[in-house]
Short mmCIF file of the C-alpha atoms (twelve columns), coordinates in Angstrom:
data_MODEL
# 
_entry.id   MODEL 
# 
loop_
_atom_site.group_PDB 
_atom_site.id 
_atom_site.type_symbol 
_atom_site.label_atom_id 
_atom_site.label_alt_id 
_atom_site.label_comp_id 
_atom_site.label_asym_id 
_atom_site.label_seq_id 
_atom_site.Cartn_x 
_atom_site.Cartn_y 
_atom_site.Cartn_z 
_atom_site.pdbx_PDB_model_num 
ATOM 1   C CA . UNK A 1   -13.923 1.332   4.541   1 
ATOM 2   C CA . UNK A 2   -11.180 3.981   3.520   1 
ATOM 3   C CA . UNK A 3   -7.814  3.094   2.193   1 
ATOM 4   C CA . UNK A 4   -5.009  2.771   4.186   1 
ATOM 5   C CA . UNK A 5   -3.251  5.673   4.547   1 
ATOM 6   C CA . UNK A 6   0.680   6.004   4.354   1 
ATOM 7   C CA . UNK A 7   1.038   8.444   6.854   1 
ATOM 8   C CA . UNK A 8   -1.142  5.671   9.238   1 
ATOM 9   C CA . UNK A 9   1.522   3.136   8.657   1 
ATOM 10  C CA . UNK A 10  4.199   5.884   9.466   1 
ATOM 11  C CA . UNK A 11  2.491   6.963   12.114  1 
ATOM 12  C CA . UNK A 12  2.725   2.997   13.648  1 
ATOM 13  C CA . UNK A 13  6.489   2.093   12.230  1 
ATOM 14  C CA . UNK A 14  7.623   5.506   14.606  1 
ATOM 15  C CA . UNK A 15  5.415   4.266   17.491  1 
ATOM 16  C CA . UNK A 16  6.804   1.110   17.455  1 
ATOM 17  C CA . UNK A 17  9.793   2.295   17.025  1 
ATOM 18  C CA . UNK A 18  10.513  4.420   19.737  1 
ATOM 19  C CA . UNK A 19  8.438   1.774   21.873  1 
ATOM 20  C CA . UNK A 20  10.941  -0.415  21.149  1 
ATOM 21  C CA . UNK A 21  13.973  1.692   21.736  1 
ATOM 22  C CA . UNK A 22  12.937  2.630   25.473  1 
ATOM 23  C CA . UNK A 23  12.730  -0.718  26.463  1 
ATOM 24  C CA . UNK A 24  15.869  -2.517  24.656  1 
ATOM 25  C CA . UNK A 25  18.263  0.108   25.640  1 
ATOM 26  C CA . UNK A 26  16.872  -0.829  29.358  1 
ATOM 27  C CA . UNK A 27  17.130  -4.647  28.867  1 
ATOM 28  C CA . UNK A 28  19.398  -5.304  25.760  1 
ATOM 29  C CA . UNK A 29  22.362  -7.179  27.768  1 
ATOM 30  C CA . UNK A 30  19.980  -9.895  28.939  1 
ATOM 31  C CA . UNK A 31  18.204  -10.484 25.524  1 
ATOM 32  C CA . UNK A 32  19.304  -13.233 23.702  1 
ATOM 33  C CA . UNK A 33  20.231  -12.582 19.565  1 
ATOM 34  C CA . UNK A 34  18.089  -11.211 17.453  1 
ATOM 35  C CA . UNK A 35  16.221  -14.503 15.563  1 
ATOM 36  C CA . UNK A 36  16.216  -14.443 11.604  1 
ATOM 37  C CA . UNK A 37  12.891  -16.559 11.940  1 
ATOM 38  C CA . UNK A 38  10.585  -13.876 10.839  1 
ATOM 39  C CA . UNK A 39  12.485  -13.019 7.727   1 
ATOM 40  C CA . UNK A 40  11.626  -15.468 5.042   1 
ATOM 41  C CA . UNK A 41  7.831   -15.514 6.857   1 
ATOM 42  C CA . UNK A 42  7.498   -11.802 5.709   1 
ATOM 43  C CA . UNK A 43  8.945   -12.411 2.311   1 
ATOM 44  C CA . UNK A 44  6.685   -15.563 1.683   1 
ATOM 45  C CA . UNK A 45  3.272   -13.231 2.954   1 
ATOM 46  C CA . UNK A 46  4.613   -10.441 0.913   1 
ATOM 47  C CA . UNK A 47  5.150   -13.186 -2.299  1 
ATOM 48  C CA . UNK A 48  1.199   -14.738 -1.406  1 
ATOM 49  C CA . UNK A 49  -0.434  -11.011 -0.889  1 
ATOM 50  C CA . UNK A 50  1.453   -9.788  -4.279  1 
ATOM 51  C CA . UNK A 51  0.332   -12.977 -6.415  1 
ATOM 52  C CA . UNK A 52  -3.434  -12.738 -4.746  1 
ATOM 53  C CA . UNK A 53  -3.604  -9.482  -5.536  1 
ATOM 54  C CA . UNK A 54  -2.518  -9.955  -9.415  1 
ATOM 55  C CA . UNK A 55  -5.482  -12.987 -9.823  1 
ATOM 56  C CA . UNK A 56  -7.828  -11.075 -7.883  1 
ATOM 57  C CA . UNK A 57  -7.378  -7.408  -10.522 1 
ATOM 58  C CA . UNK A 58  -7.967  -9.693  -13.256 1 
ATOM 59  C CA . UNK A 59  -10.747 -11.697 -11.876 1 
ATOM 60  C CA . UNK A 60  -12.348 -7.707  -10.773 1 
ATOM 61  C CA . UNK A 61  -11.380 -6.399  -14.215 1 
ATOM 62  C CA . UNK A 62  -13.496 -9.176  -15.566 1 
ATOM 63  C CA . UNK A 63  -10.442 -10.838 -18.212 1 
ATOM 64  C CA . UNK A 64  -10.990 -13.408 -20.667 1 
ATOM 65  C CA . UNK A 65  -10.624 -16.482 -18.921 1 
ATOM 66  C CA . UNK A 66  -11.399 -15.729 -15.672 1 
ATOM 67  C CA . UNK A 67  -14.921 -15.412 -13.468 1 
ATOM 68  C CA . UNK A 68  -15.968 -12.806 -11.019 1 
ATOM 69  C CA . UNK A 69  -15.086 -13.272 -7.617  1 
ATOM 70  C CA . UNK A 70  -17.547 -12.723 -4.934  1 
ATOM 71  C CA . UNK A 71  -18.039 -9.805  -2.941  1 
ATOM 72  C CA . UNK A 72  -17.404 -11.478 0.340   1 
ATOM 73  C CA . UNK A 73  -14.124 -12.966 -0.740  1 
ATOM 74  C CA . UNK A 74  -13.322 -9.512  -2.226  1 
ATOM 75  C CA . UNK A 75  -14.716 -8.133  1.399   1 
ATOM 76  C CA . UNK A 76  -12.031 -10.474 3.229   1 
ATOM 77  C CA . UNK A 77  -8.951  -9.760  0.743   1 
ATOM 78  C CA . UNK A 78  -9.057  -6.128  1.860   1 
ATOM 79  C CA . UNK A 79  -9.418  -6.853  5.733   1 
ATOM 80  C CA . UNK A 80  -6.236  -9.120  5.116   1 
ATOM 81  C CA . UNK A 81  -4.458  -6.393  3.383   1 
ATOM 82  C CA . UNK A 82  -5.119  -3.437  6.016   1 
ATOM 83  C CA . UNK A 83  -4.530  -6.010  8.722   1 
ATOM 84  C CA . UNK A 84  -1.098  -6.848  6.963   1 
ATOM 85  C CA . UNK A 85  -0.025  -3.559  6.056   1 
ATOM 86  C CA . UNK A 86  -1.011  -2.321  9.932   1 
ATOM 87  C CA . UNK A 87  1.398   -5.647  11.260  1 
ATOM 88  C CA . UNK A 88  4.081   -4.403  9.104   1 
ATOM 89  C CA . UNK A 89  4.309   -1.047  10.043  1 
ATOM 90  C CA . UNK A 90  4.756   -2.575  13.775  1 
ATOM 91  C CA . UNK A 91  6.872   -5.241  12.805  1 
ATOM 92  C CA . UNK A 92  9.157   -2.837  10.348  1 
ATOM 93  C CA . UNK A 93  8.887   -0.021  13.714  1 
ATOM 94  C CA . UNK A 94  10.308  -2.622  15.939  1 
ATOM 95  C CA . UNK A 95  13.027  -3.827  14.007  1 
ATOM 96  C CA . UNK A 96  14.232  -0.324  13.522  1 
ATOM 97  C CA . UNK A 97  13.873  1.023   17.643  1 
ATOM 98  C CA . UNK A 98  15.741  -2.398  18.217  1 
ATOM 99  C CA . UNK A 99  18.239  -1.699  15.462  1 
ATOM 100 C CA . UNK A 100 19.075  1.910   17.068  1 
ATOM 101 C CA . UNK A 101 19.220  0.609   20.357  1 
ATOM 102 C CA . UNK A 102 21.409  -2.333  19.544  1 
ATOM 103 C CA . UNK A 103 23.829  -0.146  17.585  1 
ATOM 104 C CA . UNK A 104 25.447  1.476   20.326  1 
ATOM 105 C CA . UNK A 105 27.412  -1.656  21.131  1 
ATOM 106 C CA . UNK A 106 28.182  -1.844  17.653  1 
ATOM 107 C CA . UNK A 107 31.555  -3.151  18.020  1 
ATOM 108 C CA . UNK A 108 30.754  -5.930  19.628  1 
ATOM 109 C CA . UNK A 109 29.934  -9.463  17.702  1 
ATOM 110 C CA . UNK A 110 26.529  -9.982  18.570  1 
ATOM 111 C CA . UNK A 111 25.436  -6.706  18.507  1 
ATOM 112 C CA . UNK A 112 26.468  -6.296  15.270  1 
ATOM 113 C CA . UNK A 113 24.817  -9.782  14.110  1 
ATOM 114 C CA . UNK A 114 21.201  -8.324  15.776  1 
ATOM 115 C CA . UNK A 115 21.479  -4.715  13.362  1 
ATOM 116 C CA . UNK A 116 21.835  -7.048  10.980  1 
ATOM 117 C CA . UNK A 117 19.422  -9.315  11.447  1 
ATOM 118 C CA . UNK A 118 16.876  -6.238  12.148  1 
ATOM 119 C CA . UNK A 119 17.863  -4.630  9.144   1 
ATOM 120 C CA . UNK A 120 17.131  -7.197  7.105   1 
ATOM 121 C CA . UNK A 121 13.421  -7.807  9.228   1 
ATOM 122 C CA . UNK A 122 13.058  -4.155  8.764   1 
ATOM 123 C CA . UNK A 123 13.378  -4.290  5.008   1 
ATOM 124 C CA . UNK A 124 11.042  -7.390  4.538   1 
ATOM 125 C CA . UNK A 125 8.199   -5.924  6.491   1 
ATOM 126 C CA . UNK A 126 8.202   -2.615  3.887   1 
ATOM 127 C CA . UNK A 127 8.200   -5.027  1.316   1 
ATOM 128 C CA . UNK A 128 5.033   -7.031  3.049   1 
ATOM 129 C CA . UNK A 129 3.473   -3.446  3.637   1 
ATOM 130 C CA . UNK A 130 4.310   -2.677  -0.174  1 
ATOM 131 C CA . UNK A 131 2.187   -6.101  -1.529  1 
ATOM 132 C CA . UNK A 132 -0.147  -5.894  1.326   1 
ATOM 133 C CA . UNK A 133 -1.308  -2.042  -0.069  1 
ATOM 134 C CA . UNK A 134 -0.543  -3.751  -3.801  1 
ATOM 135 C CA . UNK A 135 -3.561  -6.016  -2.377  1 
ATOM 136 C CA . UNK A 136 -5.788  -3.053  -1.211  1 
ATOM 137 C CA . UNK A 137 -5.589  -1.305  -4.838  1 
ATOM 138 C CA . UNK A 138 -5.962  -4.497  -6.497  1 
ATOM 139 C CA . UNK A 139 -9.563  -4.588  -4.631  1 
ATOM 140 C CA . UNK A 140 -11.076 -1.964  -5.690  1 
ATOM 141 C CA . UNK A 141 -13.407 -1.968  -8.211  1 
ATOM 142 C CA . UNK A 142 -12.977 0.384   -10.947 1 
ATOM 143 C CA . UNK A 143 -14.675 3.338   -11.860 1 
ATOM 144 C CA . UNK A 144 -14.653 3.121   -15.690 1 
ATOM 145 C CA . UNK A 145 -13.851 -0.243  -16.802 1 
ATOM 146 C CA . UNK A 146 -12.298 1.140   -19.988 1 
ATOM 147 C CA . UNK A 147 -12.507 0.498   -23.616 1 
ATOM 148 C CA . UNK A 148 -12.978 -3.425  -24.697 1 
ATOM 149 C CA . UNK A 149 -12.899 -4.086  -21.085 1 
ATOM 150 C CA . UNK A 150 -16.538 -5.327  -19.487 1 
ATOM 151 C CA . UNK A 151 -17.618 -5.821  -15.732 1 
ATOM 152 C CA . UNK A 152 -19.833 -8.578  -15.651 1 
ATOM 153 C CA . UNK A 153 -22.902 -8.178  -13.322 1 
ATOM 154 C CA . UNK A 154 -22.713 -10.783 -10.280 1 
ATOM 155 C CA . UNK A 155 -24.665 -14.042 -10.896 1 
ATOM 156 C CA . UNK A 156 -27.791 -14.578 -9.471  1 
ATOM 157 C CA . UNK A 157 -26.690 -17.232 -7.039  1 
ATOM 158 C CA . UNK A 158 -23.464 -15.295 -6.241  1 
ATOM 159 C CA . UNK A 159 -25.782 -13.049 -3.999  1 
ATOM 160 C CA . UNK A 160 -26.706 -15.504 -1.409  1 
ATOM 161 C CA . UNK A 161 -23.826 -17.776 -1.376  1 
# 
C-alpha cells in the first residue's frame, strides 16, 4: 500500500466541490439550513486519530514502557487513516462547493448562517485529514531505528494471533 498522496485528497476536495456547487445553486431555495451536526464529529475523529497515532509511534518505535503492537492492528490503523483522510477530502470539498454556492445570497440571514456553518465543516475536515495522514506516518515502521532506540522482533505467538 502507498501513502496517501496530497494531490489525491486535492484531487477529491475539488471534485466534490464543484459536484456540490452544480447541484446547490440548482436546488439551494428548497434546502433547509446547513446542520452544525458534523462539526464536533470531525473534531472528536480528528482528536481519536491524532492520540492513536501518538500511542501507536511509540508502541512501533519500541519505548520503554510500552509492547509491540501487532501487525494486523497496525494493518487496520492505516486502512482507517486512508479511509479518513479520503472522507475528508469529500466532506471538506462539499462544504466548500456548498459554501460558494450559498454565498451568492449572502445578504440574506440564512444564507449567511449556512457559509458559516460550512466554513467551519470545511475547516474541521482539513483538520481530520491533517490527524488522519498524522495516523498514516505514525504507521510506518522505520527504517533505522536510531541510536539507543531498539525494534523488538514480534513474539512468537504474535504471528498467529
Amino acid at each position: 500500500m502507498t501513502p496517501t498522496r496530497t494531490r489525491t485528497l486535492l484531487l477529491v476536495a475539488v471534485a466534490f466541490a464543484v459536484a456540490t456547487w452544480l447541484v446547490t445553486r440548482l436546488i439551494y431555495n428548497s434546502l433547509p439550513p446547513l446542520p452544525w451536526t458534523m462539526v464536533p464529529a470531525l473534531v472528536i475523529a480528528a482528536g481519536a486519530e491524532a492520540w492513536t497515532g501518538r500511542g501507536l509511534r511509540a508502541r512501533i518505535l519500541g519505548r520503554p514502557g510500552t509492547k509491540p503492537p501487532l501487525p494486523l492492528y497496525v494493518a487496520r490503523m492505516v486502512a482507517l487513516a486512508k479511509a479518513s483522510s479520503l472522507t475528508a477530502a469529500g466532506i471538506g470539498g462539499a462544504a466548500a462547493g456548498f459554501a460558494v454556492a450559498a454565498a451568492a445570497s449572502l445578504p440574506d440571514a440564512v444564507p449567511r448562517r449556512d457559509v458559516i456553518a460550512a466554513g467551519i465543516t470545511l475547516g474541521t475536515s482539513v483538520l481530520l485529514a491533517l490527524a488522519a495522514l498524522y495516523l498514516e506516518h505514525c504507521c510506518r515502521v522505520p527504517d533505522d531505528p536510531g541510536p539507543g532506540r531498539h525494534v523488538p522482533p514480534p513474539r512468537p505467538a504474535d504471528r498467529f494471533h
